[in-house]
N, C-alpha and C positions, 0 to 999 in steps of 0.2 A: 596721853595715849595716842598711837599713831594709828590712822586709818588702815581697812586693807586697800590694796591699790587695787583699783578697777584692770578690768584687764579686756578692755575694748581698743586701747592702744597698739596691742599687739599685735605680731605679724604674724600671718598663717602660713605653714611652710610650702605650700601648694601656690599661694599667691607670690610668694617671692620667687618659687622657682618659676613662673611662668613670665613672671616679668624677666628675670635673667633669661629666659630660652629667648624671647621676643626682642629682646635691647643686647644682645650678647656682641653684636660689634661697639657698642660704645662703651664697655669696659675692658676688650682685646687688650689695649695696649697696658694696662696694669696687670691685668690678669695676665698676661705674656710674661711680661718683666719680672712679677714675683716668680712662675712659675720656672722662667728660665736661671734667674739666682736660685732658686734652692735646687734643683738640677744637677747646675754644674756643681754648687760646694758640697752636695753629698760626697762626693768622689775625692773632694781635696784634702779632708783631715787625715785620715789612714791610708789615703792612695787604694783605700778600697771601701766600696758603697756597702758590699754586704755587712763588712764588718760595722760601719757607719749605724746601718739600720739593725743590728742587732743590738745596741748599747744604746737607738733610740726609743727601740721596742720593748728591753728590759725597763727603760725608763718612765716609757709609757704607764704600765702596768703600775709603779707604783704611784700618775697620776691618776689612774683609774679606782685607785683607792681610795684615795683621799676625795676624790670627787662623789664616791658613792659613802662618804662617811661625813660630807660636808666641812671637808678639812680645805681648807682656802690659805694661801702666801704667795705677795706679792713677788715681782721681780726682785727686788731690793734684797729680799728675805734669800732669793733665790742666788740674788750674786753673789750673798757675804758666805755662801755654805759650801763648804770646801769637798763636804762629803755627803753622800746617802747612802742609809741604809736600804737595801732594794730585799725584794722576794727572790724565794728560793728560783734560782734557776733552768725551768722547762724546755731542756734542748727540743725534746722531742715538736713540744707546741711551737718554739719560735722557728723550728726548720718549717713547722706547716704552715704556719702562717705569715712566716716572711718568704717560701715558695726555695728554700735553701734546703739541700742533702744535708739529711742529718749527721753524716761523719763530718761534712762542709763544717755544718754551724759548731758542732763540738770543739774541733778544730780553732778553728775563730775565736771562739769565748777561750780559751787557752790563751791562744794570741795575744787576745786584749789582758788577760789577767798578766802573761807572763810581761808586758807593756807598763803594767802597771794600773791600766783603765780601772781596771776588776780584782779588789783583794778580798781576800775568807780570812775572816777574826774566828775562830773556833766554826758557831754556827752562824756569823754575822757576814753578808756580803753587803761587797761598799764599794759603791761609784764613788773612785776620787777626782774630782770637778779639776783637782790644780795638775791632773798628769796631761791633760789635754784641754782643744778649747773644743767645746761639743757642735758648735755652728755660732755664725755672726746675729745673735739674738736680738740683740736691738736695730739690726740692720731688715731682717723677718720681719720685727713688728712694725717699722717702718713703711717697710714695702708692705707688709698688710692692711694697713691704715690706708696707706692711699688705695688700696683695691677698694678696701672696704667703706670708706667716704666715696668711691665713683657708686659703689650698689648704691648704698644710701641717697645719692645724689638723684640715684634713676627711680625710685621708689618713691622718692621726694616726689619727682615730675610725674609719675603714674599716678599717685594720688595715696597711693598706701601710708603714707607717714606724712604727719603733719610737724614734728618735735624738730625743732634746729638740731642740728648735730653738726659738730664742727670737725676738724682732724684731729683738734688736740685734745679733744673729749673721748673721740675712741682711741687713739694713742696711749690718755691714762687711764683708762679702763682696763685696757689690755696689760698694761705694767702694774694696774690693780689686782685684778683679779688674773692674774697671771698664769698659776696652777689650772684652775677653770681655761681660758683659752688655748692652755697649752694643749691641756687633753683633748680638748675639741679639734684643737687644728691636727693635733697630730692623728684620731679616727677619723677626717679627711685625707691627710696628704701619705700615710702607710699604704691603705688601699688604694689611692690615685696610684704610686709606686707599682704596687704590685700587678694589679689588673696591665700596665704597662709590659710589665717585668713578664708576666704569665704567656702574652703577645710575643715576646720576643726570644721565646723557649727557654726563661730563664736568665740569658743571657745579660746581664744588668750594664754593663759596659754600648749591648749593643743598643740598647734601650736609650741610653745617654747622649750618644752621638747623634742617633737618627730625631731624638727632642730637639738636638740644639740647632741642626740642618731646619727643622719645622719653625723651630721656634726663629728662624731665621728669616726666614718668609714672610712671617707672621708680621715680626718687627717692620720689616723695610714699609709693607701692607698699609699698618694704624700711620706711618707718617701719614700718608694721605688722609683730606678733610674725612673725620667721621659722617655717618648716614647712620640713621638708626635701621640695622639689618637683623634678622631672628637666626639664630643661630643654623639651621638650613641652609636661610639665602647667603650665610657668610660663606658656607663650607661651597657652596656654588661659585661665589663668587674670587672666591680665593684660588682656586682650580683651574677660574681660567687666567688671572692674572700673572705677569711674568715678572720675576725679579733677580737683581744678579745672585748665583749663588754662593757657596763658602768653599774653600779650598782645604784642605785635610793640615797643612800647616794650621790654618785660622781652628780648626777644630780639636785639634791639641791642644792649643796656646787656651782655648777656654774651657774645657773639658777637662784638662790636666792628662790626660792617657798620651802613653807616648805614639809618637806620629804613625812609628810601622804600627802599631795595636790599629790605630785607627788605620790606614789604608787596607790590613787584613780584614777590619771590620767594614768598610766600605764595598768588598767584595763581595762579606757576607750580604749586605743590603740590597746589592745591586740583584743578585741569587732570588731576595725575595721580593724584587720587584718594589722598593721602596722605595729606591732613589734612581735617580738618572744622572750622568755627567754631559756636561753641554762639551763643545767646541774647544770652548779655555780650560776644559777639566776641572769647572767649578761644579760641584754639588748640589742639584735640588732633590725635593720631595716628591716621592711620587705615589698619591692614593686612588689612585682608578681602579687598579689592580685586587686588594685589601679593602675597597670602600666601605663595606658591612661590617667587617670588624670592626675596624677603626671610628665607625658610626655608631655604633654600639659604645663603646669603650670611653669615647667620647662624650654620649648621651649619660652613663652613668657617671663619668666624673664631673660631669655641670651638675647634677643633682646632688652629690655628694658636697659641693662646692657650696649647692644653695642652702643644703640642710644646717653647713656650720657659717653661713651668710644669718641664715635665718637664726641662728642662737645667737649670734655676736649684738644683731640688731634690737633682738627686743632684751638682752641684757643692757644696752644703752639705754633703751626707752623706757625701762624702769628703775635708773639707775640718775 
């Protein structure tokens, strides 16, 4: 007979987020990287993000089922299955809570069915997995491995966890329990999305561009030696730092939108005080202007970030 496991091990989700507010420059550069890969490939399957996020949102829902009925399958389970059966689908709900006009989303779920994405058997709807590829998955859980071994790393050194944990131990956990993580990460990175998306009048194209200009900064930034900075002192310090920016060609080529979309949207930006163009007509960010918002916005997705930090973590530690 197996013991119950003690549960002194575990991590309190208030402790991890405060170690992430406090250490938040020494995981930048993972947390950039992942954040800026799934970014841009939203946009690249359908050549459109909305549609992207509604067929990941429908998908959602049915891991939110099986998570609330302790239905668990691995990745493996996951790669050999050509189709799913999903629930009925709630235009009205996925326009409100993907932040999309309801004629929009209706329109789209047509799209994707008449695509192929989405077929109706009588009363049966089925995601067929072989009409498209849904996103680079094991490239996700990659880059989430290494975010998530840098938290663990710093938790490590705070004092909060004492248990080795390797890369390759969260790596097959996550292809373990596959279902379980999916749904986690995706009630993180939907509403990261959106709260973005809401910011930028809806606009999800414009939202895109003005990430990858950030997340551009960001990058050139972590080359330099890390210091342990709290998330504040980073945002200060990043503001006064200068670095070259990006040109609307480079912001195509990784975006995927074509160039006029993005110089149109550049205009837009410039409109709202978001970006600057230097001398060479390269690209930066610009948040002096928006600082509360984007402090805000920001503040809420570190914590949403720590909540599914903090699930990932003491499912390891009792695993």
């Amino acid at each position: 007979m197996n013991a119950i496991p003690s549960v002194i091990p575990s991590l309190n989700y208030n402790d991890v987020n405060q170690i992430i507010v406090n250490n938040y420059s020494l995981f930048t550069k993972e947390y950039t990287t992942f954040l800026s890969e799934w970014l841009t490939d939203t946009n690249k399957i359908f050549h459109d993000s909305e549609k992207f996020y509604i067929l990941i949102y429908i998908f959602n829902k049915n891991l939110e089922f099986y998570n609330k009925n302790l239905i668990e399958f691995d990745y493996e389970t996951f790669n050999k299955t050509n189709q799913f059966d999903i629930q009925k689908i709630n235009i009205v709900e996925i326009a409100k809570n993907l932040c999309i006009a309801k004629e929009t989303t209706r329109r789209k779920v047509l799209e994707l069915e008449e695509a192929g994405v989405i077929k109706r058997q009588k009363k049966q709807i089925i995601i067929d997995k072989n009409s498209f590829e849904l996103f680079d998955i094991q490239n996700t859980l990659k880059s989430l491995t290494n975010l998530l071994h840098r938290i663990y790393y710093i938790c490590l050194n705070e004092g909060a966890i004492s248990k080795e944990i390797t890369k390759k131990d969260i790596f097959n956990i996550m292809n373990k329990k596959f279902s379980f993580i999916m749904y986690h990460y995706f009630e993180f990175i939907i509403p990261w999305t959106i709260r973005w998306k809401k910011f930028f009048d809806g606009d999800m194209e414009l939202f895109i561009i003005w990430g990858v200009i950030v997340l551009n900064k960001s990058i050139k930034i972590i080359k330099k030696p890390q210091i342990k900075l709290s998330i504040e002192t980073w945002r200060s310090e990043i503001e006064l730092m200068n670095t070259r920016g990006i040109n609307t060609m480079s912001l195509s080529e990784i975006t995927g939108i074509p160039r006029p979309t993005v110089s149109r949207k550049i205009k837009k930006l410039l409109k709202k005080k978001l970006v600057i163009i230097d001398e060479y007509k390269l690209i930066h960010p610009e948040t002096a202007t928006n600082k509360k918002e984007l402090v805000s916005i920001q503040n809420n997705s570190v914590a949403s970030f720590s909540k599914f930090s903090n699930t990932v973590l003491n499912l390891l530690l009792f695993n």
